[in-house]
N, C-alpha and C positions, 0 to 999 in steps of 0.2 A: 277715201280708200286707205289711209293714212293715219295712224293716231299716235302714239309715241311709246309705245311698246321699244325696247334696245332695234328689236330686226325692224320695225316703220324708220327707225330715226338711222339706222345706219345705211337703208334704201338713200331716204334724203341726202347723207355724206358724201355716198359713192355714188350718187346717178342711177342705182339700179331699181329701175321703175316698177311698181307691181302692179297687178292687174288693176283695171278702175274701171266703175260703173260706166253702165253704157249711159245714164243719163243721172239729170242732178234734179230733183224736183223743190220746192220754196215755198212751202205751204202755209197759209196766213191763219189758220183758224183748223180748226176740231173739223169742221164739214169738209174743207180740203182736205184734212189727212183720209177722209172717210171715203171717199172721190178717190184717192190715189189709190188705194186699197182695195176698191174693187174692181178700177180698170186693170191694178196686177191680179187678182183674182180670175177675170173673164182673159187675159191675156197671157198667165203663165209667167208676170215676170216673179225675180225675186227681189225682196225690199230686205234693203240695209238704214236703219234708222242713223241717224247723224244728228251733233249737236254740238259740245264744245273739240270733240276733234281731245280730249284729252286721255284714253283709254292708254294704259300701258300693257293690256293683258291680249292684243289681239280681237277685239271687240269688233273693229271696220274691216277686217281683210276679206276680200272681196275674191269668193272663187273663179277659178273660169268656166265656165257651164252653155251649152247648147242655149241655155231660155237667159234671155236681158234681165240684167242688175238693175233695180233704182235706187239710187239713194236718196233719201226725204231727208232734207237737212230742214232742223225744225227753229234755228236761229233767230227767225223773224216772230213766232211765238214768243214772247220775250217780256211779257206784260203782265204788272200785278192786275189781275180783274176782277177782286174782290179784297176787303178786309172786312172781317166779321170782330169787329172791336169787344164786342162782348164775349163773345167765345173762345177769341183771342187765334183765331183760323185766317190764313192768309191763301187765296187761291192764284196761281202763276203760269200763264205758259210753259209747257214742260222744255220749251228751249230760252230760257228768263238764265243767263251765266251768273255768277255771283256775286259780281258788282253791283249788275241792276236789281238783282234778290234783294239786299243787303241798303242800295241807296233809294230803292221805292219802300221799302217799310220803315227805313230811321226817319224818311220824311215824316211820318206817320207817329213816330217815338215808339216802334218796333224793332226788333230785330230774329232772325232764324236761327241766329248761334253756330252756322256750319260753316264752318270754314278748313278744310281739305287742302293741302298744298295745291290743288290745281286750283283753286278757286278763282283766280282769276277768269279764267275761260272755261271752266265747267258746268254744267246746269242743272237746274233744280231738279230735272227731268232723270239727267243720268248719273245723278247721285242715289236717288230711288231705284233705277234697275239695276246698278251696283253694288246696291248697298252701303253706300260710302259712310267716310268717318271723320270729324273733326277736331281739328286741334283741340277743340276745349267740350269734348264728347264727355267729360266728369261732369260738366255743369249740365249740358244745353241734349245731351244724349244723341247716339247715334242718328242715322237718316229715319231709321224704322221706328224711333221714337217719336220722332218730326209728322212724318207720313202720318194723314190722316184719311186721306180719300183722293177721290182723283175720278179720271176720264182714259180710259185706251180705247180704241180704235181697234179688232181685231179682223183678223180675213172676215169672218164669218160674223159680224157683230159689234153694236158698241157696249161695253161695261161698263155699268157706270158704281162708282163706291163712294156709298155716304159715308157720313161723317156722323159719329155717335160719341159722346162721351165714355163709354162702354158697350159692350153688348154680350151675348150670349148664346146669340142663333149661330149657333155652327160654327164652322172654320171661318175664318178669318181671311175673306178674299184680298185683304190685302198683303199678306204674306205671299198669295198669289206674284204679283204683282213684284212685290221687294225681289230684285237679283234675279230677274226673267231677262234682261239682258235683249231686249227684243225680241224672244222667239214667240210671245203669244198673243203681239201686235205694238202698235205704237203708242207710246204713255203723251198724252198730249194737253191734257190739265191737272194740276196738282194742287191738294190742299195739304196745307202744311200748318202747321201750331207755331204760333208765333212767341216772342216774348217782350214786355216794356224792354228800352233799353235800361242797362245797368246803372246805376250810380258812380259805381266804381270801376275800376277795372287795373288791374296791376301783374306784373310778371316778376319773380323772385332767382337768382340764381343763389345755389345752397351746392357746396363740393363735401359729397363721401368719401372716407376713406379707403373703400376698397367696394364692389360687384356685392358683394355677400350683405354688407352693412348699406348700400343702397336698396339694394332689392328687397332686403326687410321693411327698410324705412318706411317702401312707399306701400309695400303689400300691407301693413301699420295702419299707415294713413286710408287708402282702399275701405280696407273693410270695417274700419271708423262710421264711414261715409261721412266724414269729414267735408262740408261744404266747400271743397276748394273745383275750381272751372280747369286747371289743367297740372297734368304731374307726366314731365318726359326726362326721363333718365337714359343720359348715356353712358354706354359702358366704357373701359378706361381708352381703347385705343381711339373711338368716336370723342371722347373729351382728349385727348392728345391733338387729335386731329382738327377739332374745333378751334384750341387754343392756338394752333400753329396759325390756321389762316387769317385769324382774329385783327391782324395787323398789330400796330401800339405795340412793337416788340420791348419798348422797356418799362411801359405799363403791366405789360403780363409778366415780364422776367420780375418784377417785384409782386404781385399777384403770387407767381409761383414758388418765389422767398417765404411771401406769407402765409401759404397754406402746409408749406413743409414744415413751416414752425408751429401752425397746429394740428397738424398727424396727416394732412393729406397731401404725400407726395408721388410717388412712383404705383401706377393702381389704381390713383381717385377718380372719380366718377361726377359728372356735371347732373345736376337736379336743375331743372326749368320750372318753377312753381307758378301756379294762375292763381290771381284771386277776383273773386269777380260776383259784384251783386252791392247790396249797400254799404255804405261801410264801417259800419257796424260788427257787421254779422263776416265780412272782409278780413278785417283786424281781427276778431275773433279766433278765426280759423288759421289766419298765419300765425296767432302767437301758440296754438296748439300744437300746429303742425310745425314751428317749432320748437319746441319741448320735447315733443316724439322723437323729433331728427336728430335731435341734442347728443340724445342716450345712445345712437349708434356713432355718434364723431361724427355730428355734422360740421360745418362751419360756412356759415350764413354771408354772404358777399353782396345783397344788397340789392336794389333794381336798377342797377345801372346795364348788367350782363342782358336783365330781363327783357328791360327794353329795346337793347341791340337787338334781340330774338325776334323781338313783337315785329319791327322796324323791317326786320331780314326773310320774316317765317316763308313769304311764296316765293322765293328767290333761288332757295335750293336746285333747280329741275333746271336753272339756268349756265350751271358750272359745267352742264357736260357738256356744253360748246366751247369752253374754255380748256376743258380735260383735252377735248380730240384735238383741238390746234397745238397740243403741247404733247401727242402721242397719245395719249392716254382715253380708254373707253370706261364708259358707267353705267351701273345699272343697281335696282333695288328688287329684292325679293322678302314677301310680309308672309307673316301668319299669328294663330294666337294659340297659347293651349293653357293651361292648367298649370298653378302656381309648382308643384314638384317637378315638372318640365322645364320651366323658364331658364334656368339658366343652362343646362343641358342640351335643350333646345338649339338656344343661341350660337352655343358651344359648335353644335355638329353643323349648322350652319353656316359657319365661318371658314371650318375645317375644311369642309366637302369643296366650299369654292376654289382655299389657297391650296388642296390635291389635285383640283381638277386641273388647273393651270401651274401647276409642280410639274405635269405632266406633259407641259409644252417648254417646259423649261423656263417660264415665267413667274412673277409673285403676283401677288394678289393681295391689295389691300383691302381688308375688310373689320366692317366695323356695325356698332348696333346700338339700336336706342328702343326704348319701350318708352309707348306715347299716348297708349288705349289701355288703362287699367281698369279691371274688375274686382270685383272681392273674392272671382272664383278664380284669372287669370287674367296674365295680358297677352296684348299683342306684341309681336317679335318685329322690326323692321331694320333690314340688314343690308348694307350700301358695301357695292364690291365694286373694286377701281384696278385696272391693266393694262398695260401695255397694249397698244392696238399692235395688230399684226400685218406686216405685209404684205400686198396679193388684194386685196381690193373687197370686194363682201364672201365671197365664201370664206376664204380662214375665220373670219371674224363671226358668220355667223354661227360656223361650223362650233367654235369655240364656246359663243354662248350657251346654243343648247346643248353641248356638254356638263357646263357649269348649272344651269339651269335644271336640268335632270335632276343634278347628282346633290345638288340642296333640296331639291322638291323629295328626293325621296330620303333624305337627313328628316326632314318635315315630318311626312307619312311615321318614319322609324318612332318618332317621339309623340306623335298623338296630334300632330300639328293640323289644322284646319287648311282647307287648299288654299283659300285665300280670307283672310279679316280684312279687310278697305280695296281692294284694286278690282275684285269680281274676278270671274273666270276665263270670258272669253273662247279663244280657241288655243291658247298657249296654257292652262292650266285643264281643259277639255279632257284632257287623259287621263286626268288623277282623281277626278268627279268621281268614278264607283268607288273606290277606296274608302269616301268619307259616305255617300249615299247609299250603298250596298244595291244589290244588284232588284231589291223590291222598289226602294225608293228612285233609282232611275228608267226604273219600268213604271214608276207613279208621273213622273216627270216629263216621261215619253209622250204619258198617255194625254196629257196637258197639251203637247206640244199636236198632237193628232186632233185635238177637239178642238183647239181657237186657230188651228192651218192647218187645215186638212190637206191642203194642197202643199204644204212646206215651202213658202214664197218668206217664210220671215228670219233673214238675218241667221242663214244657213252654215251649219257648223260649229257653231257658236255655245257653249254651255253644255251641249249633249254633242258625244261624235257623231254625226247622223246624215253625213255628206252621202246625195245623192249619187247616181249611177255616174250625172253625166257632169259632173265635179269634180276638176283639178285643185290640188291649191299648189300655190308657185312658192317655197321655202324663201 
């Protein structure tokens, strides 16, 4: 009932409990899901699919409704059940979290390449209905890159999707499938493109001297396609902010001696470089990429920062427990657009948060990194830190979706996508036509009427389409 969306995690602080399934079901296998599916069918319940429990978009909240909740928590599906070594195709329980993803295929001298800051606890299953993204998404490509086929379970049926090197018969059911978020049934085997593991593998920290002269550098490198596995640049206050918690206060006070003495001081911007594959081809692409970087005032610091990163990368999501004992609440809002937006973007982003909370008389720290480049744009990811407020969950929720609105619609203004890596949910649910238009949510509808006719799957969720007898508790 629970995922980690700001309003699930600030229920958990304050005690204020939300609605929860009337039952929890544990299904070991595809023919159970199938079983559970159509006793909610002949019975009217509604099913909420469940897995790592990592959603930040509202993905688990659970209506109050006249007909019984189940949630099918798919946890115990958690098993490589095939590797197709020539093909290089790995098949998984859709409830398989990222460790075991990640530690049954390097047995093997494979690996998936995705690795998402929830990775820890999130699954191979709802990185697919999310569409998730990974820290080194330059090398190893998105989730929709990965996906190859798979197994759902729907009200009305099972689908099943092979796996083709290519094909050309039509649309593309598995696009179906990408970011359906469980409304057109439950994803319960996945096949996924595997990779040998690497040779190499190395993290670079590189300081820009200013937003302008990073954001070329890396849009540069992009549309190179320059062989490098990851490129995250933050902008100046998110590299203030990094440096500050860094600890080694008199290692970084001479760090920051040395990079005022070659141009990057008040402004500069941190570059997280990957390199990753043999090393060869490794070295290669660091000495390119720097030469490019050179030209805008880079100044190269070595892998010492890189590997703090590598060392620290799923840890982030762990400070907001640290934030709220010390007063203070957190939260992240994503998106991607097109390279004349980027900075713009960011811009109105930041802005809308520190007016929202201007306007409670509060500041608002906020800060931003681009960590998913394309050659046509990136992705925006934007961390806002405040004051928690008095009075227990409503001020505070009240507050969130104030801020929350008023960046979603900074987003919209600038061409922004509703969500790049977190999925939609019920908390981004609103803003779905803006990007869809009112044909493609009537295409989407029509999806959501033909695999649950009966509307038992993970209600509210992606489309606003709460039934009659449907509360939801704020």
């Amino acid at each position: 009932a629970l995922g980690e969306s700001f309003h699930d995690w600030l229920r958990r602080r304050v005690g204020a409990l939300p609605t929860v399934p009337d039952g929890v079901a544990f299904p070991e296998s595809s023919g159970q899901v199938r079983e559970l599916l159509d006793a909610a069918q002949a019975n009217n319940w509604m099913v909420i699919p469940f897995a790592g429990g990592t959603s930040v978009a509202g993905h688990l909240d659970c209506p109050q409704s006249t007909r019984p909740v189940l949630s099918i928590n798919l946890t115990r599906m958690n098993r490589l059940l095939h590797l197709d070594k020539l093909s290089q195709l790995a098949t998984f329980g859709a409830g398989t979290a990222g460790p075991l993803v990640e530690a049954q295929l390097r047995a093997q001298g494979y690996t998936l390449g995705h690795f998402p800051q929830s990775f820890e606890y999130s699954t191979v299953g709802g990185w697919v209905v999310t569409r998730s993204s990974g820290q080194q998404s330059l090398r190893y490509g998105r989730i929709e890159q990965m996906f190859a086929g798979g197994r759902v379970e729907t009200p009305v049926g099972t689908l099943n999707i092979p796996t083709f090197p290519a094909s050309s018969a039509g649309p593309d059911l598995r696009e179906m499938v990408l970011g359906s978020e469980g409304r057109f049934g439950v994803l319960t085997e996945v096949i996924v493109r595997v990779t040998p593991l690497p040779e190499h593998e190395s993290f670079h920290a590189i300081f820009l001297p200013s937003w302008d002269a990073a954001e070329a550098g890396v849009r540069e490198l992009v549309q190179m396609k320059l062989p490098l596995s990851m490129l995250r640049v933050s902008n100046a206050v998110e590299t203030y902010t990094n440096l500050a918690m860094a600890g080694h206060p008199k290692q970084i006070a001479l760090l920051e001696s040395y990079l005022s003495m070659r141009g990057c001081s008040q402004g500069k911007c941190l570059l997280t470089l990957g390199t990753t594959g043999d090393k060869r081809t490794s070295a290669h692409a660091l000495k390119i990429a720097r030469q490019v970087l050179a030209k805008k005032g880079a100044v190269y610091c070595g892998k010492g920062m890189g590997a703090k990163w590598a060392e620290n990368r799923f840890k982030g999501p762990y400070l907001r427990n640290a934030l709220w004992e010390n007063g203070y609440s957190a939260d992240t809002i994503e998106t991607a657009v097109d390279w004349p937006q980027v900075k713009n973007c960011m811009q109105a982003m930041e802005n809308a948060a520190r007016e929202t909370f201007a306007a409670y008389g509060e500041k608002c720290h906020a800060f931003t990194h681009l960590s998913h480049l394309y050659p046509q744009g990136s992705s925006i990811y934007s961390t806002f830190v405040w004051a928690t407020a008095a009075g227990g969950f409503t001020p505070n929720f009240e507050r969130w979706q104030n801020y929350k609105a008023a960046v979603s619609a900074a987003i919209a203004a600038h061409g922004g996508t509703v969500s790049h890596q977190h999925g939609v949910g019920r908390d981004h649910a609103a803003n779905m036509p803006l990007e869809k238009g009112a044909l493609g949510m009537s295409a989407l509808a029509a999806l959501c009427r033909h695999f649950d006719p009966q509307r038992i799957m993970n209600p509210g969720k992606l489309l606003l389409d709460s039934l009659a007898d449907e509360t939801w508790v704020s």
